[in-house]
C-alpha positions as CSV (number, residue, x, y, z in Angstrom):
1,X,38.3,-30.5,-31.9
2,X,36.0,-28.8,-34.3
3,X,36.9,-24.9,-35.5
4,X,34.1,-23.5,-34.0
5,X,35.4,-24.7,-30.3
6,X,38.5,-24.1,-31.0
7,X,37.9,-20.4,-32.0
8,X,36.0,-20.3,-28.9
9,X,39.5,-21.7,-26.9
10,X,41.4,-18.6,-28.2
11,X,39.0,-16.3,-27.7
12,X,38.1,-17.6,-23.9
13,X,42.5,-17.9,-23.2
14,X,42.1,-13.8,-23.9
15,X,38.6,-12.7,-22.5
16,X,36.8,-15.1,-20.6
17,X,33.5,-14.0,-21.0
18,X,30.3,-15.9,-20.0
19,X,27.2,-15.5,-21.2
20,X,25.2,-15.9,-18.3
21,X,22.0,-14.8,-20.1
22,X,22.2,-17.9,-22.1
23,X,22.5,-20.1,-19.3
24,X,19.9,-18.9,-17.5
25,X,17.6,-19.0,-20.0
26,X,18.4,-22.3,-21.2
27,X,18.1,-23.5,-17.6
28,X,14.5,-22.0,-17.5
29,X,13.9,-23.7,-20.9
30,X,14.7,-27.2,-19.8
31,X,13.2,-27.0,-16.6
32,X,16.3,-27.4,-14.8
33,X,17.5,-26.1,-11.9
34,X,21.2,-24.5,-10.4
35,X,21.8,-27.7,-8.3
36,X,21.1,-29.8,-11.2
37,X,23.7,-28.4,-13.8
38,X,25.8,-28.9,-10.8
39,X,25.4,-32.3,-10.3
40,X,25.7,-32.5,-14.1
41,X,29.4,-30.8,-14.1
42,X,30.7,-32.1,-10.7
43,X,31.1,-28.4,-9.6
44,X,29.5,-26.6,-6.5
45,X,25.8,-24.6,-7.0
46,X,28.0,-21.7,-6.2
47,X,30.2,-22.0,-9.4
48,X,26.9,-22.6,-11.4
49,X,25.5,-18.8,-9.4
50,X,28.8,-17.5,-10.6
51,X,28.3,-18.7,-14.4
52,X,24.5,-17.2,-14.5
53,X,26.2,-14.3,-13.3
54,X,28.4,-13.8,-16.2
55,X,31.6,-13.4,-14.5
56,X,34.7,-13.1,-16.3
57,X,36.4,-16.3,-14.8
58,X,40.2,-16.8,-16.1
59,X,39.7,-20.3,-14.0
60,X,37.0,-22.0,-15.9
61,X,38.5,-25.1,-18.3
62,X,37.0,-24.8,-21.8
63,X,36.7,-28.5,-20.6
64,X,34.4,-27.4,-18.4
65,X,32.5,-24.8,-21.1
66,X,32.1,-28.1,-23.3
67,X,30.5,-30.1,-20.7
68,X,27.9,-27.4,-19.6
69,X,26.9,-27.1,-23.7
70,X,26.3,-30.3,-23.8
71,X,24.1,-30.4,-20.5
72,X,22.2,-26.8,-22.1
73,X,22.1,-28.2,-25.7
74,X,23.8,-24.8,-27.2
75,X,26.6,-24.5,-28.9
76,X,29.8,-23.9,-26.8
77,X,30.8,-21.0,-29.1
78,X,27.8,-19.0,-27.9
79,X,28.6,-19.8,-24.0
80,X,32.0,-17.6,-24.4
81,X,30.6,-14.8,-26.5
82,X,27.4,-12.5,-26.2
83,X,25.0,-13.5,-28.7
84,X,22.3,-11.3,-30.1
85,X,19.6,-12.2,-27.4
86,X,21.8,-10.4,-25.1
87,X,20.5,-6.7,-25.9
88,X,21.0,-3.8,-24.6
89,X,17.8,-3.5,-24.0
90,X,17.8,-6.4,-21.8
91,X,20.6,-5.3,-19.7
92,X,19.1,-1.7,-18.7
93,X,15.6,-4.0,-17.8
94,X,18.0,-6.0,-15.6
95,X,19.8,-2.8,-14.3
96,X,16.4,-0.7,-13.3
97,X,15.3,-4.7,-11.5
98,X,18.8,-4.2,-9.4
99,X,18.5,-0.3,-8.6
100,X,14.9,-1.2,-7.3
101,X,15.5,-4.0,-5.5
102,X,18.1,-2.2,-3.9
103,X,16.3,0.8,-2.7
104,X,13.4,-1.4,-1.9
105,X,15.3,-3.4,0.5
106,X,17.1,-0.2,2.0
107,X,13.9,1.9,2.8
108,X,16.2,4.8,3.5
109,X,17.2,7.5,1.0
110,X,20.5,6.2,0.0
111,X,23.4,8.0,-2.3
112,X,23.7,7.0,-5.5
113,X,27.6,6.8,-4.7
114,X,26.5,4.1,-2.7
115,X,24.5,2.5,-5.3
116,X,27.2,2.7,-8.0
117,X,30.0,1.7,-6.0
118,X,27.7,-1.6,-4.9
119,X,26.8,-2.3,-8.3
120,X,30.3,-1.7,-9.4
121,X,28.8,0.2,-12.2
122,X,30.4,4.0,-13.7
123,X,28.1,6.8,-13.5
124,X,26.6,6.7,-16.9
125,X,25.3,3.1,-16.1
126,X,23.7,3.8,-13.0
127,X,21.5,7.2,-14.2
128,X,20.5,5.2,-16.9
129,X,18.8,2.4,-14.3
130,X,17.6,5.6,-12.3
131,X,15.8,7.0,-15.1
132,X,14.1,4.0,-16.0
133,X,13.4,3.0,-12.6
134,X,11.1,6.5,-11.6
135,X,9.7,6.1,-15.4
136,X,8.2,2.5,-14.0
137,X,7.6,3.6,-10.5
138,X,5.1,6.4,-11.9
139,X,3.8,4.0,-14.2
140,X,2.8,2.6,-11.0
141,X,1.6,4.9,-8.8
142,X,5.1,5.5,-7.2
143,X,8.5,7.3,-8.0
144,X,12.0,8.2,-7.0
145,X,12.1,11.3,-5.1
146,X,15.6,12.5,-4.7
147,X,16.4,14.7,-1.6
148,X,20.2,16.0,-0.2
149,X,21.0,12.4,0.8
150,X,20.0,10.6,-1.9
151,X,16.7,8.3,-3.4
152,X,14.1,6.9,-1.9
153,X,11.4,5.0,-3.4
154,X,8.3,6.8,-2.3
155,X,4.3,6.2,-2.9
156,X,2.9,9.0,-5.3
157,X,-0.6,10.2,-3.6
158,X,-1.3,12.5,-6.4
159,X,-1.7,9.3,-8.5
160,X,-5.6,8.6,-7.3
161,X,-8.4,10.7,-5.7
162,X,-9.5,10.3,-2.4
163,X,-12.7,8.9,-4.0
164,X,-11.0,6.4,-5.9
165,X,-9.2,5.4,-2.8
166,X,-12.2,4.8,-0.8
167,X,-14.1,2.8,-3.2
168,X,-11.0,0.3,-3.8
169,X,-11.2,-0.1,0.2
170,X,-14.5,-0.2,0.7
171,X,-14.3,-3.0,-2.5
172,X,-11.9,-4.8,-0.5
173,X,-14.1,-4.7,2.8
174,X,-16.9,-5.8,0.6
175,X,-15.6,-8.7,-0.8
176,X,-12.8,-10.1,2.4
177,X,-15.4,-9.1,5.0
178,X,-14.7,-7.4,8.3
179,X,-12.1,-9.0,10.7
180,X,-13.6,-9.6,14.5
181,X,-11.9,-6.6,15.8
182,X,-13.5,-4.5,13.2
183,X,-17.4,-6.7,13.5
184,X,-17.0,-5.9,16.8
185,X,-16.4,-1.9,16.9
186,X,-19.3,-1.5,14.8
187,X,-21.8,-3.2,16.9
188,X,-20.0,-1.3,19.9
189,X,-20.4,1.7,18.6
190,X,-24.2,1.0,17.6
191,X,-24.6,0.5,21.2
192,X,-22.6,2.3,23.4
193,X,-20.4,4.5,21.5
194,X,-16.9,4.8,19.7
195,X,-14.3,4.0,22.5
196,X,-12.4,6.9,24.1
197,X,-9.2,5.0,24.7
198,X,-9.1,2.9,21.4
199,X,-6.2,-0.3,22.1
200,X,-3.6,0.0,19.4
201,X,-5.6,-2.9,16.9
202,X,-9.2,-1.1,17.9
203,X,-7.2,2.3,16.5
204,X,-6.1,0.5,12.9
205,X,-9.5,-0.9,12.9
206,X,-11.3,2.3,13.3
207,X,-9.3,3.7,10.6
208,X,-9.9,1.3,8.3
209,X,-13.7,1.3,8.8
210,X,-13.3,5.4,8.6
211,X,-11.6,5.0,4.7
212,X,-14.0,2.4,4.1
213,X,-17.0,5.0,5.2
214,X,-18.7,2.6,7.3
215,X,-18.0,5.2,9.9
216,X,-18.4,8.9,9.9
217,X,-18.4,11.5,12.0
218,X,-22.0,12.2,13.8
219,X,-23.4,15.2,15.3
220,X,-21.1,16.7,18.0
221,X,-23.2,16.9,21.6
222,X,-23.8,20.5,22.7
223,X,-20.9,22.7,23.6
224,X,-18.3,20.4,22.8
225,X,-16.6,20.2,19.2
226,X,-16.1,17.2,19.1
227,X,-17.8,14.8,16.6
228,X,-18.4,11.0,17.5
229,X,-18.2,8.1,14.8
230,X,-21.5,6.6,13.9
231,X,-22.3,4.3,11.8
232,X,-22.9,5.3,8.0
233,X,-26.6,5.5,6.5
234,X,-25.1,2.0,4.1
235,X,-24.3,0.2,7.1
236,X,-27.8,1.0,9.1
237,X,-29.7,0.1,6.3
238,X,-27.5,-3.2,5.7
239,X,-28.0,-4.2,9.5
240,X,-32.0,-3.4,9.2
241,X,-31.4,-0.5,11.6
242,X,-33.7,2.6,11.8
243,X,-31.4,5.5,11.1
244,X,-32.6,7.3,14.1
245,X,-33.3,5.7,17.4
């Protein structure tokens, strides 16, 4: 057994610690995937999950350690030991990806006790993901609001104009074309009117042909203040229809 691995013995009999970065990205590398290191090592996909996830595992034979460099191509030393590509850098990126996904897939304002005992992480850990979470939120057009309970990922609608809203829908109607429930308001309401009692996909269809200003508000009858949707000058002209009947 060469110095190098067995270095690696003494140091893995009194830490144990697996560089899961390396694996993974020597997994991307070769185009290999979880079930096939598996098959490679005799083990379960689990124990290969457990690996990637850099556990410390006092169970795991440097026998084993040996076999998966050999599968990887990497030197068994650098299996048991961070090595430079493992940053710090790279582990607050993988922190803010974990805070996010979390409070993505809650949709509720959640404690950050919650979040840090979850994570298993101490406090310093987890404000540091927090902070660079709501700096890429707003980088977005989103951010972390915090309230009594906790965070909540939340849209920011001081981000864009109203403007700029409408023109990105109206580019979407543009080039995806109107669905039938929408086709068919607008020659409904050419003929006969908007409806008074709109079915629940008539509503979201009115409203997206509202923000899309294919629809506006017309002239309210007399003695009522109430202003119908009619079509918009765009629209009349795009159909060939006079503008007044």
């Amino acid at each position: 057994m060469g110095s190098g691995i067995a270095e690696a013995l003494v140091m893995s009999e009194s830490r144990q610690i697996i560089n899961g970065g390396l694996i993974r990205l020597r997994r991307a590398e070769l185009g290999l995937s979880s079930r096939a290191i598996a098959a490679a090592l005799g083990v379960t996909g689990s124990v290969v999950q457990r690996l990637e996830a850099g556990d410390n595992h006092l169970d795991v034979t440097m026998g084993l350690l040996v076999k998966l460099a050999a599968v990887l191509a990497v030197d068994v030393v650098d299996l048991v030991s961070p090595t430079p590509s493992e940053s710090s850098e790279g582990t607050v990126a993988s922190d803010v990806a974990a805070v996010g996904a979390l409070l993505h897939a809650a949709g509720v304002s959640t404690p950050a006790g919650a979040l840090r005992d979850s994570l298993g992480w101490d406090q310093a850990r987890l404000i540091a993901a927090i902070e660079g979470l709501d700096e890429q939120l707003r980088s977005v057009g989103m951010r972390l609001k915090k309230n009594g309970v906790g965070h909540v990922i939340v849209r920011d609608l001081a981000t864009t104009s109203p403007d700029t809203l409408a023109k990105l829908i109206r580019a979407h109607v543009t080039r995806d074309g109107l669905n039938r429930t929408e086709a068919a308001l607008l020659y409904r309401i050419h003929t006969t009117g908007a409806p008074r009692d709109p079915s629940n996909p008539e509503a979201v269809a009115l409203g997206a042909l509202v923000n899309a200003q294919l629809l506006v508000p017309g002239v309210a009858p007399t003695g009522t203040a109430e202003r119908p949707l009619v079509l918009a000058d765009m629209v009349c002209f795009s159909l060939l229809l006079d503008e007044v009947d």
